[in-house]
SEDREN-602437 format. One record per residue (C-alpha): residue in one letter; residue number from 1; chain; x, y, z. Coordinates in steps of 0.1 Angstrom, whole numbers, plus 5000, padded with zeros to 4 digits. Layout:
BEGIN
<'a',NUM,'A',<X,Y,Z>>
...
! end
This chain:
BEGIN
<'x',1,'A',<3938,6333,8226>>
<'x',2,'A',<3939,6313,8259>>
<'x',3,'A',<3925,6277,8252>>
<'x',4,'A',<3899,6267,8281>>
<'x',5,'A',<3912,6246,8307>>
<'x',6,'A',<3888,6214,8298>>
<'x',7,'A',<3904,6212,8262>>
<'x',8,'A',<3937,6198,8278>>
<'x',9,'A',<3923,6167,8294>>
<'x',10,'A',<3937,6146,8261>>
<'x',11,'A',<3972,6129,8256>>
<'x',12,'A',<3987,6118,8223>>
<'x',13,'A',<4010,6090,8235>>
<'x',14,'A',<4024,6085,8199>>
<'x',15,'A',<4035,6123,8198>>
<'x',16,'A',<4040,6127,8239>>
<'x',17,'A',<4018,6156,8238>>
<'x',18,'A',<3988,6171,8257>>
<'x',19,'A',<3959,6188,8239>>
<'x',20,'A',<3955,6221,8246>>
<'x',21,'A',<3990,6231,8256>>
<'x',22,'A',<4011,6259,8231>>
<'x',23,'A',<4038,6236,8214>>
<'x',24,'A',<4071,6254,8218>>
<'x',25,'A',<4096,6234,8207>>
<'x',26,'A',<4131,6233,8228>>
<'x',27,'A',<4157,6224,8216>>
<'x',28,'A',<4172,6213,8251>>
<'x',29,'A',<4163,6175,8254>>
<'x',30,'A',<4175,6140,8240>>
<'x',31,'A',<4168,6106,8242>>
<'x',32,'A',<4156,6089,8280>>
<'x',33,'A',<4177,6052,8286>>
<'x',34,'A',<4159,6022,8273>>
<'x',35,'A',<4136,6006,8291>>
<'x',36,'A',<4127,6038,8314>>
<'x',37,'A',<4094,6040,8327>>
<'x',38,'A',<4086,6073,8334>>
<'x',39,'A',<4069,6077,8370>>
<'x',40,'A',<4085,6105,8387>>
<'x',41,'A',<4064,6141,8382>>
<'x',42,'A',<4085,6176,8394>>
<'x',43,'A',<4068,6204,8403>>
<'x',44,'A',<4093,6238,8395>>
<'x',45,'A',<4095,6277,8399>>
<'x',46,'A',<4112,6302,8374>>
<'x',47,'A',<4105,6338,8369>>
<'x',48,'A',<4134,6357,8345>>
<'x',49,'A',<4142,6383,8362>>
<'x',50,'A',<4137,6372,8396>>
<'x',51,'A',<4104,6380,8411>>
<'x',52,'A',<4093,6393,8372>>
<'x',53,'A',<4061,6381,8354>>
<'x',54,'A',<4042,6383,8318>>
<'x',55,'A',<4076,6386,8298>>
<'x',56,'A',<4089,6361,8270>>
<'x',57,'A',<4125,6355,8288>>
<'x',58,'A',<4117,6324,8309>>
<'x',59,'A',<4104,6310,8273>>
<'x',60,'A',<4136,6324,8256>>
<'x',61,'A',<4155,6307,8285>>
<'x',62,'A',<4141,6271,8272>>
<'x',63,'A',<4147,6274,8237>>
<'x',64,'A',<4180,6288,8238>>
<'x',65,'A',<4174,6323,8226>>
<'x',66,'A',<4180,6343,8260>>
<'x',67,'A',<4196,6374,8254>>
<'x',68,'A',<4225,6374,8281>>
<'x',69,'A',<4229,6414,8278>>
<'x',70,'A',<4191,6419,8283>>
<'x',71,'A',<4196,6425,8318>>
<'x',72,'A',<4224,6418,8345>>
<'x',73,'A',<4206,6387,8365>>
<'x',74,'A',<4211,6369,8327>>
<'x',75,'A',<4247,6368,8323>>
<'x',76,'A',<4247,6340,8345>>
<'x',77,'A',<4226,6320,8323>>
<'x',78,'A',<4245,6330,8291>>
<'x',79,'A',<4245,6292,8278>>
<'x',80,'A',<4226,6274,8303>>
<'x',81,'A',<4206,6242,8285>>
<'x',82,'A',<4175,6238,8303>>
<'x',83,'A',<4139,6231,8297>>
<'x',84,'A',<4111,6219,8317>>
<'x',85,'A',<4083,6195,8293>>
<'x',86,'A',<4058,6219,8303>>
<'x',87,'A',<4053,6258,8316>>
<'x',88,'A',<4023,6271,8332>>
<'x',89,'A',<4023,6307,8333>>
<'x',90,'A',<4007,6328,8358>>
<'x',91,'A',<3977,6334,8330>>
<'x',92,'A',<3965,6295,8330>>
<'x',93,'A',<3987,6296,8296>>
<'x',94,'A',<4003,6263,8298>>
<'x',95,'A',<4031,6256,8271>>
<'x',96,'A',<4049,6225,8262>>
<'x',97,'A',<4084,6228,8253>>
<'x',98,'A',<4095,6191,8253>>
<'x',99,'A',<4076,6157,8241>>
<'x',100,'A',<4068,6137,8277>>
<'x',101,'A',<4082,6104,8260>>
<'x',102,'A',<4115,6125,8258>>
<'x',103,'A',<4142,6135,8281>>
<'x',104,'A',<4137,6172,8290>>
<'x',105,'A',<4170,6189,8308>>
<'x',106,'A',<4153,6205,8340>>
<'x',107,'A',<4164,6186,8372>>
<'x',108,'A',<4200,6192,8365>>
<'x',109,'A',<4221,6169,8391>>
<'x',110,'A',<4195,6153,8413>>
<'x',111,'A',<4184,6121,8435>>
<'x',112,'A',<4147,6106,8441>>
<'x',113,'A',<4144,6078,8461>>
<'x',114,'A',<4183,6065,8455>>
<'x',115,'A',<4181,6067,8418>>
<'x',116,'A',<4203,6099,8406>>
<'x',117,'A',<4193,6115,8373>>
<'x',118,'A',<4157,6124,8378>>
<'x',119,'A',<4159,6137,8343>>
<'x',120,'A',<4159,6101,8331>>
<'x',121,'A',<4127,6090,8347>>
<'x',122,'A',<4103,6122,8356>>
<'x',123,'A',<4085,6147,8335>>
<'x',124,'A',<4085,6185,8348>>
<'x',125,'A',<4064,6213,8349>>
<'x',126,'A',<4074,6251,8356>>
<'x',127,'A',<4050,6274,8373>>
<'x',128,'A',<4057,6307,8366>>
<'x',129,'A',<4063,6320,8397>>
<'x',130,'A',<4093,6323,8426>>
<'x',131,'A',<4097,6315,8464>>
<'x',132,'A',<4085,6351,8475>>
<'x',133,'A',<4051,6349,8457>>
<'x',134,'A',<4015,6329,8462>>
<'x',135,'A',<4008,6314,8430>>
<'x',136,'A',<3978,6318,8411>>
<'x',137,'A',<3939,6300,8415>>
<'x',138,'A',<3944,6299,8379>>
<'x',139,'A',<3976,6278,8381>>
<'x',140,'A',<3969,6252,8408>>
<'x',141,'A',<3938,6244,8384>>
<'x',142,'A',<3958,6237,8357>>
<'x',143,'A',<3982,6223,8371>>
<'x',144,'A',<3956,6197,8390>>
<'x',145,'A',<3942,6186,8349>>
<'x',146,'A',<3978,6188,8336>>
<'x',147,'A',<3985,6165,8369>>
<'x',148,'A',<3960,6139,8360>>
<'x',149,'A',<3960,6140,8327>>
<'x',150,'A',<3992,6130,8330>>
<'x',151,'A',<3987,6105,8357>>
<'x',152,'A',<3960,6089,8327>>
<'x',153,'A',<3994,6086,8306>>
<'x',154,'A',<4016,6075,8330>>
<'x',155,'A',<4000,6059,8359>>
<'x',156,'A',<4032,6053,8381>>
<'x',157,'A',<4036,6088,8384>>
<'x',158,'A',<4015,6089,8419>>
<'x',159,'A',<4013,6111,8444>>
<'x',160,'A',<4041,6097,8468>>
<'x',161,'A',<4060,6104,8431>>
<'x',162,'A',<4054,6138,8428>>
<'x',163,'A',<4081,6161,8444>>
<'x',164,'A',<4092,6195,8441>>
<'x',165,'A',<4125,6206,8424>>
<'x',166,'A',<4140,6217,8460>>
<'x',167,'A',<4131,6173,8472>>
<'x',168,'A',<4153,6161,8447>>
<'x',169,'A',<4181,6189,8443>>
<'x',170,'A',<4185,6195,8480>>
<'x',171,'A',<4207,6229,8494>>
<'x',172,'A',<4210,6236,8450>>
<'x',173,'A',<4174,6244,8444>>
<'x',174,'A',<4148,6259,8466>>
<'x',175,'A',<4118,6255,8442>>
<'x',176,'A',<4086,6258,8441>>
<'x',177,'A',<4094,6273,8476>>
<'x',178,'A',<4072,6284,8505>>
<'x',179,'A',<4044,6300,8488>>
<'x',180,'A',<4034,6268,8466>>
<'x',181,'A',<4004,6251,8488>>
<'x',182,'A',<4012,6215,8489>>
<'x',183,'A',<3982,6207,8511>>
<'x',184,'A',<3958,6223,8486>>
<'x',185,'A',<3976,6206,8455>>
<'x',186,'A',<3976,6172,8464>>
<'x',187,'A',<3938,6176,8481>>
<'x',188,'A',<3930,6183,8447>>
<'x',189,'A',<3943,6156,8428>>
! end
């Protein structure tokens, strides 16, 4: 069962987790530089296979147990090492894969603001979702607490800081794409 969206208003900084989320533990992250304050939040899109919602692959994909032959699109993932810290789902369902005080592998090669290696200093969050498709109410509402929760945690992660994956990956990645509302994000945070 779903938890309720107030129950993930809490951070553990010890454990670099947020109350409420499902803990799925990735194996697909390592240890940030020393001395790396983390102020640098990126908004993603995935849905496995393309366009495809309400199936355990994108999950699979982020803990390493993707079955390549499941289906065509996959063989080009066959030992990709990815994961996002957390993953909303189209339900509200948010899960965390990776510790925020970690380094989670999900902005691949990338730039923000002259500094290359966003991995080193952001956190991200997938929406389940792809560049053809409006996302869900029930997303941008989580997504909005996950958001400030966060910004509680971390509070150089400000809105001038928050990007999405296609800002720091330019002509590689396209994501969130059109359909994610920027306007109505950031008006609610």
């Amino acid at each position: 069962m779903e938890k309720p969206i107030a129950s993930f208003l809490g951070y553990c900084h010890k454990r670099g987790l947020v109350d409420g989320a499902r803990l799925i533990a990735s194996p697909n992250h390592d240890q940030r530089p020393d001395n790396t304050e983390i102020d640098v939040l990126v908004i993603h899109a995935i849905s496995l296979p393309p366009q495809c919602y309400g199936n355990q692959y994108v999950e699979d994909l982020f803990t390493g147990r993707l079955d390549a032959n499941a289906n065509p699109y996959f063989m080009d993932l066959a030992g990709q090492k990815v994961s996002p810290h957390f993953y909303i789902k189209r339900s509200g369902e948010i899960i965390q894969f990776v510790a925020t005080h970690r380094r989670a592998w999900h902005a691949g090669k990338s730039i923000f603001k002259g500094r290359q290696q966003v991995n080193n200093f952001s956190i991200g969050v997938e929406l389940e979702g792809c560049d053809e498709h409006e996302f869900e109410n029930l997303q941008y509402t989580v997504l909005r607490e996950l958001t400030l929760c966060l910004q509680t945690a971390y509070p150089l992660i400000t809105s001038e800081n928050i990007v999405g994956h296609s800002d720091i990956s330019p002509g590689r990645k396209t994501d969130p794409g059109r359909c994610f509302d920027w306007s109505r994000y950031f008006k609610s945070i």
